[in-house]
DRENDOLO-424173 format. One record per residue (C-alpha): residue number from 1; z, y, x; residue in one letter. Coordinates in Angstrom, 3 decimals, m for minus. Each point is the difference from the previous one (the first is absolute). Example, Ala and Ser with C-alpha at 12.3 -4.5 7.8 and 13.67 -1.06 7.14 Angstrom:
! DRENDOLO-424173
<rec><num>1</num><Z>7.800</Z><Y>m4.500</Y><X>12.300</X><residuo>a</residuo></rec>
<rec><num>2</num><Z>m0.660</Z><Y>3.440</Y><X>1.370</X><residuo>s</residuo></rec>
END
This chain:
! DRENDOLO-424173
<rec><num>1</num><Z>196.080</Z><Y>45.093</Y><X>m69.561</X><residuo>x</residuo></rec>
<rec><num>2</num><Z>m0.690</Z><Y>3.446</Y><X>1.442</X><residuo>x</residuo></rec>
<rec><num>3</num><Z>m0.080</Z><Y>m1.270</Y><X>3.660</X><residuo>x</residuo></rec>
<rec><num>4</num><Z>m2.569</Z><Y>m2.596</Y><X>m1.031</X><residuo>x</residuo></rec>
<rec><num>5</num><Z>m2.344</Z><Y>2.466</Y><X>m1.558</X><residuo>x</residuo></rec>
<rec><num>6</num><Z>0.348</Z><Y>2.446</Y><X>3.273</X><residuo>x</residuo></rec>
<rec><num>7</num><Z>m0.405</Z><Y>m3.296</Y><X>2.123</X><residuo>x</residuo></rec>
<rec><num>8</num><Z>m3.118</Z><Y>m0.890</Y><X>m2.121</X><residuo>x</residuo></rec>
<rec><num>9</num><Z>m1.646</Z><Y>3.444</Y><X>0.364</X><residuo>x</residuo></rec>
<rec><num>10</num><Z>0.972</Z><Y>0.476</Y><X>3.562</X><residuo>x</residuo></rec>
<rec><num>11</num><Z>m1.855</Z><Y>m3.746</Y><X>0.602</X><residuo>x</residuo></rec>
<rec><num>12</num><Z>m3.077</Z><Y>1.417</Y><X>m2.317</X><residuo>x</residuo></rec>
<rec><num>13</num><Z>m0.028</Z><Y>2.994</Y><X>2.302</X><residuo>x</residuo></rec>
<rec><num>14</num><Z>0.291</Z><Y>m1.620</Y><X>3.024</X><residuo>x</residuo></rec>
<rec><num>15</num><Z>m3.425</Z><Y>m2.438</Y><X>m0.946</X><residuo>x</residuo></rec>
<rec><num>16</num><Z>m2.137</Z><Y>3.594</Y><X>m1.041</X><residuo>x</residuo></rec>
<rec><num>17</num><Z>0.984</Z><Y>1.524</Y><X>2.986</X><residuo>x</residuo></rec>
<rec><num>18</num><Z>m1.242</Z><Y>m3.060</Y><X>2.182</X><residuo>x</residuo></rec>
<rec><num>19</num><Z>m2.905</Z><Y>m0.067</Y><X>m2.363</X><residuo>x</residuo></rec>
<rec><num>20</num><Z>m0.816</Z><Y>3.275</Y><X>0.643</X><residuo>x</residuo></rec>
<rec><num>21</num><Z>0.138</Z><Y>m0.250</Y><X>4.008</X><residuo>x</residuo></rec>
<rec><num>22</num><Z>m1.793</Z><Y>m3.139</Y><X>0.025</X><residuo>x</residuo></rec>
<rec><num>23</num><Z>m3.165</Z><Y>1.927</Y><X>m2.196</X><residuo>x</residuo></rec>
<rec><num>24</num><Z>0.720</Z><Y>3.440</Y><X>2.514</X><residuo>x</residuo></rec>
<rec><num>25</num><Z>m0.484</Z><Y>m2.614</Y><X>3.199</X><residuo>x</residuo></rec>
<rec><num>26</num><Z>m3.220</Z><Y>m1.379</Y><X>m1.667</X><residuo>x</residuo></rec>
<rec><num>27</num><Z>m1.612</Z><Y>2.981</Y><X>0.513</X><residuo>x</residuo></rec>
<rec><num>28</num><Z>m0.033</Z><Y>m0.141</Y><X>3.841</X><residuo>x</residuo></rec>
<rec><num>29</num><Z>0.523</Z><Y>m3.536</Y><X>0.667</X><residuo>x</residuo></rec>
<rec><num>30</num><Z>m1.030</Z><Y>m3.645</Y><X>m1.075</X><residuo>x</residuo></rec>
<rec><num>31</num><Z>1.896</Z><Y>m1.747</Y><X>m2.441</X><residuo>x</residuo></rec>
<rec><num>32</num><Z>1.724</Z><Y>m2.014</Y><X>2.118</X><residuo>x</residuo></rec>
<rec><num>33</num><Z>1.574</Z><Y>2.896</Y><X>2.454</X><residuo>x</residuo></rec>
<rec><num>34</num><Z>0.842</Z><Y>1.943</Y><X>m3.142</X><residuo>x</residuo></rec>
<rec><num>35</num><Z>2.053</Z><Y>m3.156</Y><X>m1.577</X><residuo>x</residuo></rec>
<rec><num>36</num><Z>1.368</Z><Y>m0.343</Y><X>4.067</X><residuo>x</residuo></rec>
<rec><num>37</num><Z>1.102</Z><Y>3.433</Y><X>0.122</X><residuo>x</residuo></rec>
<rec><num>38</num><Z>1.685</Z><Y>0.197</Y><X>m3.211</X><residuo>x</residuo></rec>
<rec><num>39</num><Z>2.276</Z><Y>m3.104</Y><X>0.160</X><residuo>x</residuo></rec>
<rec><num>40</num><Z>0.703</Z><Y>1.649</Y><X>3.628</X><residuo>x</residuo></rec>
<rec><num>41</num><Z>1.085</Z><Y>3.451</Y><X>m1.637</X><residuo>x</residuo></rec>
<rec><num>42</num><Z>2.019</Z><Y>m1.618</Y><X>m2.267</X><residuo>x</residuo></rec>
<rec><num>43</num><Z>1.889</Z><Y>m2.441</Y><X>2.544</X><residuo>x</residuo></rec>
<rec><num>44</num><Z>0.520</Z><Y>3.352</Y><X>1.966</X><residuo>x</residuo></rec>
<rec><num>45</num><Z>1.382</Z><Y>1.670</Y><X>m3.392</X><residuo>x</residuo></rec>
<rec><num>46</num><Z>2.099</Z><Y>m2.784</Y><X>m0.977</X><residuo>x</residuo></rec>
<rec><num>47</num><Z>1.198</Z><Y>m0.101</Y><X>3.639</X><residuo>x</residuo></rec>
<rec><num>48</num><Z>0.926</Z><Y>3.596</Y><X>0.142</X><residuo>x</residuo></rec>
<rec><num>49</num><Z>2.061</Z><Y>m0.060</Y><X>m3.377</X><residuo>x</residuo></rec>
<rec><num>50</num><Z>2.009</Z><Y>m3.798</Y><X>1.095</X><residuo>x</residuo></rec>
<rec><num>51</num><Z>0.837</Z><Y>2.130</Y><X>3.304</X><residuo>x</residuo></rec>
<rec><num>52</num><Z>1.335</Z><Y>3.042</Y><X>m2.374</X><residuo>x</residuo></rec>
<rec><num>53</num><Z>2.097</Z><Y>m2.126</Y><X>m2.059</X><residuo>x</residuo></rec>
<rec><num>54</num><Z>1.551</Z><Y>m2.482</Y><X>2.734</X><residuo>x</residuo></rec>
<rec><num>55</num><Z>1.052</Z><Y>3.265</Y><X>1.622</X><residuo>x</residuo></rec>
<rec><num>56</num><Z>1.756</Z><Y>1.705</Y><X>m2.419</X><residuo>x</residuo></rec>
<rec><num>57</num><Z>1.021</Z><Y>m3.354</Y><X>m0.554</X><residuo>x</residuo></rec>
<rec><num>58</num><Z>1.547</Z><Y>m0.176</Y><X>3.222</X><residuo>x</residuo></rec>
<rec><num>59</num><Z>1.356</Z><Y>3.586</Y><X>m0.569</X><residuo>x</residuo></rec>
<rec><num>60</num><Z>m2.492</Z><Y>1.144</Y><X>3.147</X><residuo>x</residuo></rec>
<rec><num>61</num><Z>1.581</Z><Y>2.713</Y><X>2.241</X><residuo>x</residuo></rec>
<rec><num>62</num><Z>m1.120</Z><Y>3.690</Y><X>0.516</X><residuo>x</residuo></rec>
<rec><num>63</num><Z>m2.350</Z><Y>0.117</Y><X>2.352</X><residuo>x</residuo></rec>
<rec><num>64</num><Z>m1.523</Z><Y>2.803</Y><X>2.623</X><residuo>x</residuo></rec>
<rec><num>65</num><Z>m2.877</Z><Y>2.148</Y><X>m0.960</X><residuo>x</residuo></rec>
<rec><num>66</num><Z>m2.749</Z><Y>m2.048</Y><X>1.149</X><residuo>x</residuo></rec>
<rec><num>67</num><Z>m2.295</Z><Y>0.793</Y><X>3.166</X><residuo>x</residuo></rec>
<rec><num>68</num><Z>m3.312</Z><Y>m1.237</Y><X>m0.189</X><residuo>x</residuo></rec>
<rec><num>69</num><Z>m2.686</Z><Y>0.112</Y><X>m3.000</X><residuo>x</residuo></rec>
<rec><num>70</num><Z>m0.044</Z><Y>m3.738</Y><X>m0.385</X><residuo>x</residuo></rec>
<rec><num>71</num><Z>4.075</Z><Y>0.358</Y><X>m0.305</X><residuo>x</residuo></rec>
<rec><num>72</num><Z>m0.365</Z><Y>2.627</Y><X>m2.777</X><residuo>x</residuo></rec>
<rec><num>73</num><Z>m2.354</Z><Y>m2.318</Y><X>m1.657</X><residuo>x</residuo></rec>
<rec><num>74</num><Z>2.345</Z><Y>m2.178</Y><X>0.031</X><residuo>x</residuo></rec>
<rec><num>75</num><Z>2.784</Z><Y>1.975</Y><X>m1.375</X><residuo>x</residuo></rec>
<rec><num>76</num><Z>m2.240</Z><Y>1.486</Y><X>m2.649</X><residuo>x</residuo></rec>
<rec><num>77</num><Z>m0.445</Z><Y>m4.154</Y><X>m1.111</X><residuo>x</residuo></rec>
<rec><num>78</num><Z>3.268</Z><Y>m0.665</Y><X>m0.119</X><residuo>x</residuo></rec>
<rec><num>79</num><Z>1.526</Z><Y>2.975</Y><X>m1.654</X><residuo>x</residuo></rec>
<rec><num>80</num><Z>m2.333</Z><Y>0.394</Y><X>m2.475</X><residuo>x</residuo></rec>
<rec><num>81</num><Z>m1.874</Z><Y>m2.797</Y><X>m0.655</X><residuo>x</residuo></rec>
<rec><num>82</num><Z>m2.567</Z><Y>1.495</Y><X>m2.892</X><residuo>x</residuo></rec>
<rec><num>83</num><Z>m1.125</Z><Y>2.901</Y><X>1.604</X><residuo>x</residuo></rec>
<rec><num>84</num><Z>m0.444</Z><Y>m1.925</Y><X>3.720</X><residuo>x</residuo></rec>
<rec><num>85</num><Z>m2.388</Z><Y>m2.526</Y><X>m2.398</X><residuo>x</residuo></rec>
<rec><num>86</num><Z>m2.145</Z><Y>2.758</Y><X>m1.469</X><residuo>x</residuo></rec>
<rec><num>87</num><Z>m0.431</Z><Y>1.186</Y><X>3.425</X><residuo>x</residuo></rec>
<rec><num>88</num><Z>m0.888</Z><Y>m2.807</Y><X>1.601</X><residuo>x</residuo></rec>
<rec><num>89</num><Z>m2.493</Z><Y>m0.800</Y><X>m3.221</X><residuo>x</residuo></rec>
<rec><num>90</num><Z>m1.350</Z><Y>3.659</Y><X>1.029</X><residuo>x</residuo></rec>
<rec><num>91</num><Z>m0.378</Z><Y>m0.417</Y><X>3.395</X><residuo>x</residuo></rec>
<rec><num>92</num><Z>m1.899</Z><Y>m3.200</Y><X>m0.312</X><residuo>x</residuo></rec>
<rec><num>93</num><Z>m2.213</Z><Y>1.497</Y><X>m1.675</X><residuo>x</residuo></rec>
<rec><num>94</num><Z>m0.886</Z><Y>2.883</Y><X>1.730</X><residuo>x</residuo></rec>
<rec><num>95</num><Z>m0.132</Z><Y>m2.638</Y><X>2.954</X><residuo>x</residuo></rec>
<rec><num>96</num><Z>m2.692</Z><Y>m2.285</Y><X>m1.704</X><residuo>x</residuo></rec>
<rec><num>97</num><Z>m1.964</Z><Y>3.097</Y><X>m0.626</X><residuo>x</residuo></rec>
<rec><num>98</num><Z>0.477</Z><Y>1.679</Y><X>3.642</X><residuo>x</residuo></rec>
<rec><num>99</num><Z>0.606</Z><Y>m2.309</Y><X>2.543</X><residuo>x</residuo></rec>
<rec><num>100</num><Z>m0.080</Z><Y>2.195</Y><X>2.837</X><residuo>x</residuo></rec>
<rec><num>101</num><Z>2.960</Z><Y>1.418</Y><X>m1.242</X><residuo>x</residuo></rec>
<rec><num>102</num><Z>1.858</Z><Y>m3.168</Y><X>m0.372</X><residuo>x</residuo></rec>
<rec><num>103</num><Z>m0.690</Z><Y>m0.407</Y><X>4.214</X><residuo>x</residuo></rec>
<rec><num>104</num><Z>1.926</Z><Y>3.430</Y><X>0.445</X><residuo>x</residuo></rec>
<rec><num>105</num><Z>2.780</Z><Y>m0.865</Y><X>m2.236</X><residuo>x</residuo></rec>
<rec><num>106</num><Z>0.544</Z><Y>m3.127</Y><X>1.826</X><residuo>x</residuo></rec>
<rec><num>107</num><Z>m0.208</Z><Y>1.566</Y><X>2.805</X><residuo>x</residuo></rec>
<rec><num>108</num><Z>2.819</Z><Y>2.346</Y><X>m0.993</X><residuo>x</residuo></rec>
<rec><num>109</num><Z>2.266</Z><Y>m2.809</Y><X>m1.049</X><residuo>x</residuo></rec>
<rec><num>110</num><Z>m0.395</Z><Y>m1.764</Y><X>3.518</X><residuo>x</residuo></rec>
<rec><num>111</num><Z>0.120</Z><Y>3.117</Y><X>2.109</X><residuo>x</residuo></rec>
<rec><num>112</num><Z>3.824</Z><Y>0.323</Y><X>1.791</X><residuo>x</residuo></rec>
<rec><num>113</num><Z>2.219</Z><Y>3.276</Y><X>m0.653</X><residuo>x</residuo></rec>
<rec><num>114</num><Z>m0.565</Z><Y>2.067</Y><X>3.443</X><residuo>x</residuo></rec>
<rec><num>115</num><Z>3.285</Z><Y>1.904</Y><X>m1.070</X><residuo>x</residuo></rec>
<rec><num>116</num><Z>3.374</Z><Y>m2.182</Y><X>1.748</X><residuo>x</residuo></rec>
<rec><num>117</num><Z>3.160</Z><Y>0.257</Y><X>m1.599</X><residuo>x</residuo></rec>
<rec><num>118</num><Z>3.143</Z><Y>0.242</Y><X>2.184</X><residuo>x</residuo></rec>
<rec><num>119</num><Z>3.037</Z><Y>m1.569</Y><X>m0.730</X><residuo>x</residuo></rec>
END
């Protein structure tokens, strides 16, 4: 009975939170992009947290440190799946509100490591 109750209120949560986005995205875009860009956050969350649990699943290896930002990123998703989601909740929107940074950031994720490794 327990694990329906924690089910129920995780479910409850889970509709506020979306709530709550979708009313934050109102303020700086139509209705339409705002209802867009939640469904698309959480596709992306749901995504993250399948790809958590079918690796640990699959009893996923140790890996390297990663190299790049967009690696790290990555890692940060996968290992710990909350704090990756408040992130990216953070950075999108500090993006809506400045999107010059947004252009550097990408840029950062697309830009190559100058440093090679030898093997």
């Amino acid at each position: 009975m327990a694990t329906f109750i924690a089910a129920g209120a995780g479910f409850v949560a889970m509709v506020a939170l979306g709530a709550t986005v979708y009313y934050l995205l109102l303020l700086v875009v139509p209705p339409v992009i705002g209802a867009a860009l939640t469904a698309l956050l959480f596709a992306l969350v749901a995504a993250v947290v399948a790809l958590v649990f079918v690796r640990r699943a699959h009893g996923g290896e140790e890996e390297e440190e990663p190299e790049g930002l967009a690696e790290r990123a990555l890692h940060l998703f996968q290992q710990r799946p909350l704090l990756g989601a408040a992130a990216a909740l953070a950075g999108g929107f500090i993006f809506l509100r400045n999107p010059a940074l947004a252009t550097m950031v990408a840029a950062a994720f697309t830009e190559k490591s100058r440093v090679r490794r030898r093997r």
